[in-house]
RODOMI-318754 format. One record per residue (C-alpha): residue number from 1; residue in one letter; y, z, x. Coordinates in Angstrom, 2 decimals, m for minus. Each point is the difference from the previous one (the first is absolute). Layout:
BEGIN
     i   aa     north        up      east
   NUM    A         Y         Z         X
...
REM end
This chain:
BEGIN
     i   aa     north        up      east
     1    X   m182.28     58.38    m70.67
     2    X      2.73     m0.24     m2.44
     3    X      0.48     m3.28     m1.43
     4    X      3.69     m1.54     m0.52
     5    X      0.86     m1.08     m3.59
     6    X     m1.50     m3.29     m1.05
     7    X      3.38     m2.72     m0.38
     8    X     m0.24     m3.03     m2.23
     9    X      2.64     m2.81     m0.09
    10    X      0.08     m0.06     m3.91
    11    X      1.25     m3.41     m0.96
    12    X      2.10      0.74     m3.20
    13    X      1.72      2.70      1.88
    14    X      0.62     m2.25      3.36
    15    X     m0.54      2.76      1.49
    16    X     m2.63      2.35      1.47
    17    X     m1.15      3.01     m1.75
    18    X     m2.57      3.25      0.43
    19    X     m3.28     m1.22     m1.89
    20    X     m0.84      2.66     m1.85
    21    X     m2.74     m0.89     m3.13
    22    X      0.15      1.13     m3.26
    23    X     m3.03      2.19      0.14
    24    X     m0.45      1.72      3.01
    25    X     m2.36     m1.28      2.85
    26    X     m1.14     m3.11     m2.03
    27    X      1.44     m3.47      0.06
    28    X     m0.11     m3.32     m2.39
    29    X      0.71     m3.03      1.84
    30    X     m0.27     m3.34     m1.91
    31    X      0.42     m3.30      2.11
    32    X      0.82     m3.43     m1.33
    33    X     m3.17     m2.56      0.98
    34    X     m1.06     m3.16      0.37
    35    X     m0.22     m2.89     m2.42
    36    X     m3.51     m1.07      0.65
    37    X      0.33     m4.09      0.29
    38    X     m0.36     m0.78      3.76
    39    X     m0.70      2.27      3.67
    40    X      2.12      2.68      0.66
    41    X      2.64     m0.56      2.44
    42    X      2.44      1.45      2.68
    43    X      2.21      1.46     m2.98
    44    X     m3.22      1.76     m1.93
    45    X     m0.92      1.44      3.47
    46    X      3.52      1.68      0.70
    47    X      0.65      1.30     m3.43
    48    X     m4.06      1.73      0.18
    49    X      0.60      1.35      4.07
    50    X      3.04      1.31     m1.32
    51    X     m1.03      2.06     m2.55
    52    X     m3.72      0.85      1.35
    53    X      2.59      1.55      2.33
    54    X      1.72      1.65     m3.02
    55    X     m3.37      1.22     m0.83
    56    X     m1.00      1.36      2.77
    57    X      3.45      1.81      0.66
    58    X     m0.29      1.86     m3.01
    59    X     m3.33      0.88      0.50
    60    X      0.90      1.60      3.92
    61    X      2.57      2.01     m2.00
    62    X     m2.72      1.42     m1.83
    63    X      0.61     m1.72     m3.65
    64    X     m2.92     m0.73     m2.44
    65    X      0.71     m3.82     m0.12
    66    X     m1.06     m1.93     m3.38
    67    X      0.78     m4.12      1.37
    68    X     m0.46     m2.43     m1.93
    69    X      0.99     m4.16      0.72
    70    X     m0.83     m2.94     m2.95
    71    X     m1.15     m2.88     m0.20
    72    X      1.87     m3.04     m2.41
    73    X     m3.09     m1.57     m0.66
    74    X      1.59     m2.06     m2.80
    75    X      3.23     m2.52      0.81
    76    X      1.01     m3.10     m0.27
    77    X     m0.93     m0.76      3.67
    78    X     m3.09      1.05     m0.77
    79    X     m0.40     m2.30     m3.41
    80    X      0.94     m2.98      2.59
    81    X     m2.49      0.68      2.64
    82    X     m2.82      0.18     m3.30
    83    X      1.78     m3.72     m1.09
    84    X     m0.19     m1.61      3.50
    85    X     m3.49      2.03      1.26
    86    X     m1.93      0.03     m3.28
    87    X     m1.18      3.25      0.99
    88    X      0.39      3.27     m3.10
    89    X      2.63      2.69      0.13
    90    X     m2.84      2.08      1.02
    91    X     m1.70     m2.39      3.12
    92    X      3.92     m0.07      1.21
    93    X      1.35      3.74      0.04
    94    X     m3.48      1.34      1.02
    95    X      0.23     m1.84      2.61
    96    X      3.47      0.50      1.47
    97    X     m0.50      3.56     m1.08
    98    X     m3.06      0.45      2.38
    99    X      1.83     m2.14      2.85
   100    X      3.34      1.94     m0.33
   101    X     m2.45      3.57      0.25
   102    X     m1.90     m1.46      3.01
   103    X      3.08     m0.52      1.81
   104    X      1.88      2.82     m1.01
   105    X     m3.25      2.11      1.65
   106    X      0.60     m1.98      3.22
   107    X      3.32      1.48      0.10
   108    X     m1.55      3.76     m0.45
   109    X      2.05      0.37     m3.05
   110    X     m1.22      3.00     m2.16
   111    X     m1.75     m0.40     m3.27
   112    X      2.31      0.69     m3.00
   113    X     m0.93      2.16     m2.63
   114    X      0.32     m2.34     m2.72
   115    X      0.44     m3.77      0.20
   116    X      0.78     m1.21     m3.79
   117    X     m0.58     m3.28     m1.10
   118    X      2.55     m2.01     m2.09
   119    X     m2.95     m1.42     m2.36
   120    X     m1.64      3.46     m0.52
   121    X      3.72      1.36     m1.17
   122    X      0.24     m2.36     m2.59
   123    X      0.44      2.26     m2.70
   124    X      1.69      2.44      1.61
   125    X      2.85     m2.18      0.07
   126    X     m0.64     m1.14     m3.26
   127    X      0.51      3.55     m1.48
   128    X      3.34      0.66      1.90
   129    X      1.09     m3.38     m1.21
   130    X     m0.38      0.81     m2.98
   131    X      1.72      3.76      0.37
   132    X      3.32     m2.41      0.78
   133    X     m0.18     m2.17     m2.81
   134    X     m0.32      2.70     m2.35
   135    X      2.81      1.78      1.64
   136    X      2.22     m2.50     m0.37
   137    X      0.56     m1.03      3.67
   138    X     m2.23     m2.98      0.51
   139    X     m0.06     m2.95     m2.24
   140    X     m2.25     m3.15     m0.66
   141    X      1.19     m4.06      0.96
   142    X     m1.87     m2.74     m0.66
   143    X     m1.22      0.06      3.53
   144    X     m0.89      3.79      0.20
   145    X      1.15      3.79      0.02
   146    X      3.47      0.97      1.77
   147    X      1.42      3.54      1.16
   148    X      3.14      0.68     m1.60
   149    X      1.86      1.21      3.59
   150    X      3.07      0.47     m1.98
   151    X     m2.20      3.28     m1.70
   152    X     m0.11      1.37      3.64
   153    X      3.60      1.47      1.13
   154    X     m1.39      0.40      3.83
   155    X     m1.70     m3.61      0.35
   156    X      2.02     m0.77      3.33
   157    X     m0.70      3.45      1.04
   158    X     m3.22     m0.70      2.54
   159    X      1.13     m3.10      1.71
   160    X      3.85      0.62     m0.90
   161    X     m0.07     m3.48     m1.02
   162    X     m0.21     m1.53     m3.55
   163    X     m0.28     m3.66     m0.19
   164    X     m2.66     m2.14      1.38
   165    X      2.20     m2.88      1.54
   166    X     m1.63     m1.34      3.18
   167    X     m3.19      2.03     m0.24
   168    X     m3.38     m1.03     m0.01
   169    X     m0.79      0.36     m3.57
   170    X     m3.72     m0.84     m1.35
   171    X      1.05     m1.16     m3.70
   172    X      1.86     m2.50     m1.34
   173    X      3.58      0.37     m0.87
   174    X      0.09      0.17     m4.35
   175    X      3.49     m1.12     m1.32
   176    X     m1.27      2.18     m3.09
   177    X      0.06      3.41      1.70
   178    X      2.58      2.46     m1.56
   179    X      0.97      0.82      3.74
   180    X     m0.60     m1.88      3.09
   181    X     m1.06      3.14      1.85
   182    X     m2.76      0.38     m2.67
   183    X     m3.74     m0.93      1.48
   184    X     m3.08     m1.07     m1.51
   185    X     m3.19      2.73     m0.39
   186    X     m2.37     m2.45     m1.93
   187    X      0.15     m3.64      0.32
   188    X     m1.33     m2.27     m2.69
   189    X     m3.25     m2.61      0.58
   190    X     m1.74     m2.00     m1.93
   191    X     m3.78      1.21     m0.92
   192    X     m1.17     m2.37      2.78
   193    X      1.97      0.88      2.54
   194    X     m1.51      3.65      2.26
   195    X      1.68      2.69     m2.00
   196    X     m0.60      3.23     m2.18
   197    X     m0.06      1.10     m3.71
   198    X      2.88      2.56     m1.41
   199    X      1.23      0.72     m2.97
   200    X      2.99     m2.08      0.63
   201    X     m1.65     m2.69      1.69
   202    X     m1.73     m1.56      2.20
   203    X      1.09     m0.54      2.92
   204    X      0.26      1.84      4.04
   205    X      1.98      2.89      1.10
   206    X      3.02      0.15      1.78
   207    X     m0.48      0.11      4.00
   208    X      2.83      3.41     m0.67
   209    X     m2.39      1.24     m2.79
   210    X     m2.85      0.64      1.72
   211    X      0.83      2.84      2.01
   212    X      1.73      1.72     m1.89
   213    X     m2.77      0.41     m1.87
   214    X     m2.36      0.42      2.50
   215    X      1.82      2.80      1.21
   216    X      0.61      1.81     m3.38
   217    X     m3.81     m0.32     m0.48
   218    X     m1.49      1.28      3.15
   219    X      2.68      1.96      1.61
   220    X      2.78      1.76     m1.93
   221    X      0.15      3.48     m0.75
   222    X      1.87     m0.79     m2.76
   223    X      1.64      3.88     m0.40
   224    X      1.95     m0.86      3.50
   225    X      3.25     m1.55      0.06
   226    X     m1.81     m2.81      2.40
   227    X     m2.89     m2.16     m0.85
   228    X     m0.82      0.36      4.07
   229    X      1.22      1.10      3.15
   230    X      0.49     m3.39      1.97
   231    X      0.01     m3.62     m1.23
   232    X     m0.35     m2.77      3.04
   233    X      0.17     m3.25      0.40
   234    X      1.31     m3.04      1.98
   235    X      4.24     m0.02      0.12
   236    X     m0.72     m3.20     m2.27
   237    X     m1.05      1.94     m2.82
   238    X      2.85      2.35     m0.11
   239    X      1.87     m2.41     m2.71
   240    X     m1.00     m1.31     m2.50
   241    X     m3.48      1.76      0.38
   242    X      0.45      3.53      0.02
   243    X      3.47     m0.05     m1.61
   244    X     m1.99     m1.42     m2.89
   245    X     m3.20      2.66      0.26
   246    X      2.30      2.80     m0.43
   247    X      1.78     m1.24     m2.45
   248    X     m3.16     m0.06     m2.08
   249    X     m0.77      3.21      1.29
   250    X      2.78      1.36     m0.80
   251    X      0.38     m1.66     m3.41
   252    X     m4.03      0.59     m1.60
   253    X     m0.17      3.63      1.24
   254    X      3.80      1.63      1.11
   255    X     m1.80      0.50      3.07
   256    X      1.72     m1.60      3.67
   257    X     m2.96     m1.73      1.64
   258    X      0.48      1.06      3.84
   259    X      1.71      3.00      1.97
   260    X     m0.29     m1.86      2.73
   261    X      0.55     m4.23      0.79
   262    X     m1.21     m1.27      3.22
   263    X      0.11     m3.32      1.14
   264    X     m1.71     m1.63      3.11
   265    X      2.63     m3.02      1.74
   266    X     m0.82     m3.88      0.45
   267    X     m2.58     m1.26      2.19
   268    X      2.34     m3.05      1.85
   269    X     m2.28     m3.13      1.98
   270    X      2.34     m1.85      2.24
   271    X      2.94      1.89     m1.47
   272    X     m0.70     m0.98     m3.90
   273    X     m1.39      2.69     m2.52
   274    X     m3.34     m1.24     m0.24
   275    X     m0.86     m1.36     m3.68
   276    X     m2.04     m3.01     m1.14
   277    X      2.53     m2.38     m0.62
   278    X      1.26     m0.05      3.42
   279    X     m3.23     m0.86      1.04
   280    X     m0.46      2.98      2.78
   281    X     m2.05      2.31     m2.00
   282    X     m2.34      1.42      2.50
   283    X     m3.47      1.08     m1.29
   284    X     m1.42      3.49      1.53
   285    X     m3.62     m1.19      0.03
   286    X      1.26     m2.82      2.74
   287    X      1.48      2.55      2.14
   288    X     m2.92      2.30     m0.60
   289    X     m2.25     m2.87      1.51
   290    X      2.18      0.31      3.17
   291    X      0.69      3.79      0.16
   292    X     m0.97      3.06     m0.87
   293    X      0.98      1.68     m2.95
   294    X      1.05      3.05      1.74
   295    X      2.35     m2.26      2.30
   296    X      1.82     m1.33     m2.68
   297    X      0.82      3.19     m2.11
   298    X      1.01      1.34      3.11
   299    X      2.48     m3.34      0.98
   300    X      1.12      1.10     m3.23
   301    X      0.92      3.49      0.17
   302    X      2.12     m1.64      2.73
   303    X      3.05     m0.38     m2.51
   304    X      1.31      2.88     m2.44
   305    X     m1.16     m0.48     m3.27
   306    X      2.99     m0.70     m1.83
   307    X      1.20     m3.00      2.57
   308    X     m0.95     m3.80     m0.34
   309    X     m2.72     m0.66      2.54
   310    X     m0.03     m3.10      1.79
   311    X     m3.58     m1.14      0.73
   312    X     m0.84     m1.29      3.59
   313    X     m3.18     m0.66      2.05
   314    X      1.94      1.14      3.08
   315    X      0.74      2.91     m1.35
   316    X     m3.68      1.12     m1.64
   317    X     m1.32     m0.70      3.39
   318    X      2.43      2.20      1.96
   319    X     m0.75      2.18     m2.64
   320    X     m3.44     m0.08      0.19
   321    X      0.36      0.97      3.84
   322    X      1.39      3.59     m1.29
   323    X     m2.86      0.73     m2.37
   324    X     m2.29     m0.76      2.85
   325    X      1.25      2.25      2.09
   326    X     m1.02      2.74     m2.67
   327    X     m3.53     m1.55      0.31
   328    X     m0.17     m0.03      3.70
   329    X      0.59      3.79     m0.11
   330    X     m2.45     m0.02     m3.07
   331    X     m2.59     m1.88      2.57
   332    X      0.55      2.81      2.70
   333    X     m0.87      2.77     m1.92
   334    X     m3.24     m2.03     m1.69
   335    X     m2.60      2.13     m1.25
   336    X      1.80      3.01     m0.07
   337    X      0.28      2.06     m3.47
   338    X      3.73      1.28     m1.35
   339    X      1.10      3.55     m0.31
   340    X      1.70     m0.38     m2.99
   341    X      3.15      1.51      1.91
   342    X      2.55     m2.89      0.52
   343    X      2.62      0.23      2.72
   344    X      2.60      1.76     m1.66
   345    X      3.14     m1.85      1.62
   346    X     m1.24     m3.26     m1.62
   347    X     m0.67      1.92     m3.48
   348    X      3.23      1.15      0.16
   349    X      1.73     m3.68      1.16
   350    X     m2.28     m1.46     m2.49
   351    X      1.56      2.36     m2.97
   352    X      3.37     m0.48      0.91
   353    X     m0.35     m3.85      0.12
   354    X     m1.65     m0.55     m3.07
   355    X      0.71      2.33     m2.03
   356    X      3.67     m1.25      0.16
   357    X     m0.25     m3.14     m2.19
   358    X     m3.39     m0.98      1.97
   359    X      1.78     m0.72      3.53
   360    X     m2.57     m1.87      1.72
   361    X      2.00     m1.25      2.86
   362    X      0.40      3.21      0.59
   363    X     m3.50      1.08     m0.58
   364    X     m1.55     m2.84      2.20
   365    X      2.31      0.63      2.63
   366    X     m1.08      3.76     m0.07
   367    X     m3.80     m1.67      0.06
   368    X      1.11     m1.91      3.28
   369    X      1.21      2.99      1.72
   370    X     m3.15      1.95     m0.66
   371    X     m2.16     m2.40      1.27
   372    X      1.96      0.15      2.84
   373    X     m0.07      3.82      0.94
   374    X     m3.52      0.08     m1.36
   375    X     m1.46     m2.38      2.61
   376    X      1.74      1.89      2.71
   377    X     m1.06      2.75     m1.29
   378    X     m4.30     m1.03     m0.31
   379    X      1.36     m1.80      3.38
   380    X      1.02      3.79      1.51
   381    X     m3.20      1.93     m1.90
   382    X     m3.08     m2.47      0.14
   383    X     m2.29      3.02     m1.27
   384    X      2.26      1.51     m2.04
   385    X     m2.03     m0.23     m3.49
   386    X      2.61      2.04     m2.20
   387    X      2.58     m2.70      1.42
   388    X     m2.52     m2.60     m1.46
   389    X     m0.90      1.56     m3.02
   390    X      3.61      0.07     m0.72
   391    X      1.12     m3.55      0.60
   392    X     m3.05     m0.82     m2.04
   393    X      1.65      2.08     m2.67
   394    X      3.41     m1.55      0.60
   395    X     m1.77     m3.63     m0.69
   396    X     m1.41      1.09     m2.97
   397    X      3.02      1.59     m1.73
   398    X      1.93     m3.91      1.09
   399    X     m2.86     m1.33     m1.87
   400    X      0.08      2.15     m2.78
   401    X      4.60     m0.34     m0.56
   402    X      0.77     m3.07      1.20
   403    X     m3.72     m2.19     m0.40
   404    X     m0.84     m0.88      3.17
   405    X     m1.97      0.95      3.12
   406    X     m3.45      0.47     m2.05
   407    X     m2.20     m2.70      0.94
   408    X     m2.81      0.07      2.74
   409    X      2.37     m0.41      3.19
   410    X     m2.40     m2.38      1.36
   411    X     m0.49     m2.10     m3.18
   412    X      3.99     m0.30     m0.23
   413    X      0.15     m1.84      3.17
   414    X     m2.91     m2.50     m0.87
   415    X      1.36     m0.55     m3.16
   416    X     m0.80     m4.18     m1.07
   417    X     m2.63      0.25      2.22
   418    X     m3.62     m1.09     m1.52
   419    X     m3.13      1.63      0.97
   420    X     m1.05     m3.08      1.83
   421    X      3.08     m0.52      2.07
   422    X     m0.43      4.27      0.79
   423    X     m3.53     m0.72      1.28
   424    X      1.36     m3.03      2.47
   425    X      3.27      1.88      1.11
   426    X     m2.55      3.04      0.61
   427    X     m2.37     m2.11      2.27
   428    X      2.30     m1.11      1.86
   429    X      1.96      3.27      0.84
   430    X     m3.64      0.70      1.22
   431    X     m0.15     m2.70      1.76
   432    X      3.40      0.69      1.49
   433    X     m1.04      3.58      0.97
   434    X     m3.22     m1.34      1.72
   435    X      2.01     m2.55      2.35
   436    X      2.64      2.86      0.55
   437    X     m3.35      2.55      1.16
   438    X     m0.90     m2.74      2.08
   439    X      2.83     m1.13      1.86
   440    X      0.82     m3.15     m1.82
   441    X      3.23      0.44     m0.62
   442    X      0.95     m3.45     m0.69
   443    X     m2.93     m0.70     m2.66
   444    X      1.62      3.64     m1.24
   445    X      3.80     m1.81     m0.33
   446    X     m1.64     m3.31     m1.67
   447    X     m1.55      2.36     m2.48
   448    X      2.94      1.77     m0.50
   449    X      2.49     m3.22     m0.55
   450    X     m2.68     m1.14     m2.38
   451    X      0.48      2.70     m1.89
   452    X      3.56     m0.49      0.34
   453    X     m0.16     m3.60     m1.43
   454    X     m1.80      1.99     m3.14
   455    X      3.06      2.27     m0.40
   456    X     m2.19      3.41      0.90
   457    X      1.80      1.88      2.69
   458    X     m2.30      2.48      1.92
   459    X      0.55      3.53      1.40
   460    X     m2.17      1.34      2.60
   461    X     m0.21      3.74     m0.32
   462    X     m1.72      2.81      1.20
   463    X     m2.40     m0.10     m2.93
   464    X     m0.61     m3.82     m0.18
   465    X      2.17     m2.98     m0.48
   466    X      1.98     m0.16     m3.26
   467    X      0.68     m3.34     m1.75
   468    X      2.12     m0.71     m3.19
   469    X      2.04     m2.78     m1.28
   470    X      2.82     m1.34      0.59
   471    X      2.73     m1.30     m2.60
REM end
């Protein structure tokens, strides 16, 4: 099958544009991470669905992908939470690190390639500092080291914007900067304050600094015009953050950072972006106690990538009525082993869909309708074991694009369930089944609103009776 071309909405363009990589058949993504000081929320979860998706796009087209995401394991959020907690640098971002991983792997998002760690980079910033100073187009303040922007001619260029006005910035306004659009890449502390030693003093890096460096240390091939293929992140972080990492970029080595920008929208709770301060933030590992991971990635492939999405239980739980419809045809075929031959309609919808700036209305739409004809179809051909073999095959290539549809289709619909509560929902399907044999139909209907009153829905087929949960 020939696959269309691969479309990205580029975000310095506006526009969407062939990907094509600057060596052929491989691809360096780098994604903006978390600042590890508290339990990832809604936001973190979009921004890593969205690009896992990115990942696994590129990889169905066949590219050698090198991902990598970091972790700011150094901040001033984080120097509060040591103040009020009394807990290290160390105790804190291991910890949030670990959490943020655990729930990211409840989402099925791939492993990256690298994962970089502000603390382990320090010198790597610390030598392209230094490259600025002595080039003239950083300079030292009593409070720390400054980028020169007026030494970059396209500092605008990413977010075609050049002043910070209104925008979450993480440093202090300095009356003392030569230019207001100038930003900080080492901050000043005193000796007992958390901080580093440099040559120019010590102090903490920038939040702009750090991957920048990161990314000229583990990724560039620095004989390309493009330090790497595709730089993502939140729509947040397209000003002042990345304006100001390729500006550094840019500045140290004459090299632009990105080919590519791509930026994930808003996540909105009761129709405000969702942020701390507002008091809505919505951690991930509280939904995760209430669904499963797979549900939510998929309520979240709901919404294009690039459009604000606006959170709501309603919503996840209609959506979580499509995905299980995948798993009920999952359930069917249980048992039965994949041809590795995938219907070819849905290979071909799924291509079109998402290989045009990762269309996954369009691609779970395409999923709805093949569940669809493929039920009539099993429906139509009970014995049919090339029909099987193939919508095994189908399931498997959803699973391996678009994340979902791998789990054990009967574990998916007992998910919260504990071992103990299986063992008394079992015995008294048993139970049920024995009054049933016997006539008793109205013990049968007391067991089954029992049931009920636990939220387990039954379905009697012709190879047992079926339970899961209900939401």
């Amino acid at each position: 099958m020939k696959k269309p071309s691969l479309y990205i909405f580029d975000s310095v363009k506006k526009e969407k544009v062939p990907f094509v990589s600057q060596i052929e058949n491989k691809a360096t993504v780098y994604i903006c991470g978390p600042t590890v000081y508290d339990d990832a929320h809604l936001g973190h979860a979009r921004s890593s669905i969205v690009f896992d998706l990115l990942h696994r796009v590129l990889k169905a087209n066949d590219y050698d992908v090198t991902m990598a995401k970091n972790f700011t394991d150094v901040d001033d959020k984080i120097i509060r939470k040591i103040k009020e907690s009394g807990q290290s640098l160390e105790e804190i971002t291991t910890f949030y690190i670990n959490s943020y991983k655990n729930d990211m792997a409840k989402l099925n998002i791939l492993p990256n390639d690298l994962e970089p760690y502000a603390t382990q980079n320090i010198n790597a910033m610390i030598d392209m500092i230094n490259k600025l100073l002595d080039a003239d187009k950083a300079y030292k303040l009593k409070d720390g080291i400054y980028l020169d922007t007026s030494k970059d001619t396209q500092y605008g260029a990413i977010s075609h914007r050049a002043s910070d006005e209104n925008s979450e910035a993480r440093v202090e306004v300095n009356t003392e900067k030569r230019d207001q659009k100038d930003f900080a890449m080492w901050k000043f502390f005193d000796k007992s304050e958390v901080g580093f030693e440099s040559n120019f003093g010590y102090g903490r890096p920038g939040w702009h600094i750090e991957c920048s460096a990161m990314i000229h240390a583990h990724l560039s091939n620095h004989d390309l015009p493009y330090a790497i293929d595709i730089h993502g992140g939140g729509a947040d972080l397209l000003f002042p953050h990345h304006e100001n990492e390729a500006c550094q970029t840019r500045c140290c080595t004459s090299q632009e950072l990105s080919k590519y920008w791509m930026h994930n929208g808003f996540v909105n709770i009761n129709g405000e972006k969702m942020s701390k301060s507002l008091g809505n933030s919505f951690f991930l590992k509280d939904a995760l106690t209430q669904y499963d991971g797979e549900v939510i990635r998929f309520y979240m492939m709901t919404a294009h990538y690039r459009a604000d999405f606006s959170f709501s239980e309603d919503d996840l739980k209609s959506s979580k009525k499509r995905l299980d419809k995948l798993y009920r045809l999952k359930k069917r075929l249980y048992g039965v082993q994949s041809n590795n031959k995938a219907n070819k309609t849905l290979l071909e919808a799924l291509y079109r869909a998402l290989n045009d700036d990762m269309n996954t209305s369009k691609a779970l739409a395409s999923i709805d309708e093949y569940i669809s004809l493929a039920n009539d179809s099993f429906d139509k051909e009970p014995k049919n074991k090339n029909l099987k073999k193939e919508i095994i095959a189908s399931i498997e290539f959803i699973d391996s694009i678009l994340g979902v549809g791998a789990k054990d289709a009967y574990a998916y619909f007992q998910f919260g369930i504990s071992n103990e509560e299986k063992r008394t929902i079992e015995d008294l399907i048993e139970q049920r089944n024995s009054a049933k044999k016997e006539k008793n139909f109205e013990l049968s209907d007391k067991i089954r609103d029992e049931l009920k009153e636990m939220n387990i829905s039954l379905m009697d087929s012709a190879t047992g009776t079926l339970w899961e949960k209900e939401v």
